[in-house]
N, C-alpha and C positions, 0 to 999 in steps of 0.2 A: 358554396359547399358548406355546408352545419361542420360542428367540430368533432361530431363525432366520426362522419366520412371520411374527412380529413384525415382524421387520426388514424383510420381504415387503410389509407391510400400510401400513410409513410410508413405506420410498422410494418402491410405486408411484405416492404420489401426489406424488414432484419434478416440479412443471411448470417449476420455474426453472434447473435445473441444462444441459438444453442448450439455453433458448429466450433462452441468455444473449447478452449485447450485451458491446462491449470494455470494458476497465475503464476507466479513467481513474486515475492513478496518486495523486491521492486517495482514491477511490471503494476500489482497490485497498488502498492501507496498510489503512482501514479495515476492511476484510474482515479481512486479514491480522492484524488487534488482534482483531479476535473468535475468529478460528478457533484463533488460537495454544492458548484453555488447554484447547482439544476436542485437539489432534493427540498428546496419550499414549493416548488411550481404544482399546482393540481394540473392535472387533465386538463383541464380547461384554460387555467393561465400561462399554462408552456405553450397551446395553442394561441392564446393571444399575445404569446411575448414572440413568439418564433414559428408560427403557423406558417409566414409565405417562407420558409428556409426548410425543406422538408429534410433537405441532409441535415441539419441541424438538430432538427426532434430526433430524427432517425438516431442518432447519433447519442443522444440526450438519453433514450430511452435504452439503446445498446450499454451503454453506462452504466447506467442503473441494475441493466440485467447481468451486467458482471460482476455489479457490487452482489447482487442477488445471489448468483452463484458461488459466489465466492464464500459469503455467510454463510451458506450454505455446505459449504465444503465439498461440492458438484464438481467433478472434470468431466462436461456430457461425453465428450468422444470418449474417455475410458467407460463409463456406463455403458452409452450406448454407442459401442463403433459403427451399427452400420446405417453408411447414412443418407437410405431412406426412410429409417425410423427418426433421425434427428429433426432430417424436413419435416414428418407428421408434427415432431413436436412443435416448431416452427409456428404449422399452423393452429395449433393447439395453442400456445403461448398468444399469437395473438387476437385468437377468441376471445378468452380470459382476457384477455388487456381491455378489447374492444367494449365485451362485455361488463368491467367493474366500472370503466371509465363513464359507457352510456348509464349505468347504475348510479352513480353519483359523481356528476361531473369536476366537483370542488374534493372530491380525494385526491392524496400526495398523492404525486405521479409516482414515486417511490416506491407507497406502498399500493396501489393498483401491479406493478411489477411485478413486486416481490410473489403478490398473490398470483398472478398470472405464473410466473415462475414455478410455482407450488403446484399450484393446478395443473400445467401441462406436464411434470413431471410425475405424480399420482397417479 
């Protein structure tokens, strides 16, 4: 399986990344203590570090998108309560992901998120 399928096969199943609620500024550090020693890995080396753990990237990249969100100052269920639009996003967000990741496989996984985040929101 290439890394970009791969990477295909664990985002589509983010159901948490936009059916998220606000954080709460502990709730938040602690995110922010996980995600920290995930934000060098590109696309590419999060698949090589942690490729056969698919809850792991899964997970790795839910991170990221709540650190996203967060910066952002996004609570989607107050945005968008209903949530058959969240799911659209869902899949929206991980086009965008799919997409910067196959664009340049050595971008932060961070920042391919954050853009993913942006985009399925716009």
């Amino acid at each position: 399986m290439t890394p970009s399928s791969r990477l295909s096969v664990i985002i589509a199943g983010l159901a948490v990344a936009f059916g998220g609620t606000a954080f709460a500024d502990e709730e938040m550090d602690r995110i922010l203590d996980e995600a920290m020693p995930y934000m060098h890995h590109s696309c590419e080396s999060v698949l090589a570090n942690y490729g056969e753990d698919e809850d792991q990237v899964a997970e790795i990249v839910r991170l990221m998108a709540a650190v996203s969100l967060f910066n952002r100052e996004i609570d989607v269920e107050a945005e968008i309560p209903d949530e058959a639009e969240r799911n659209g996003l869902k899949d929206e967000f991980v086009a965008a992901l799919e997409e910067a990741c196959e664009a340049d496989p050595n971008t932060l996984l961070a920042g391919a998120v954050d853009t993913a985040v942006k985009d399925a929101l716009d």
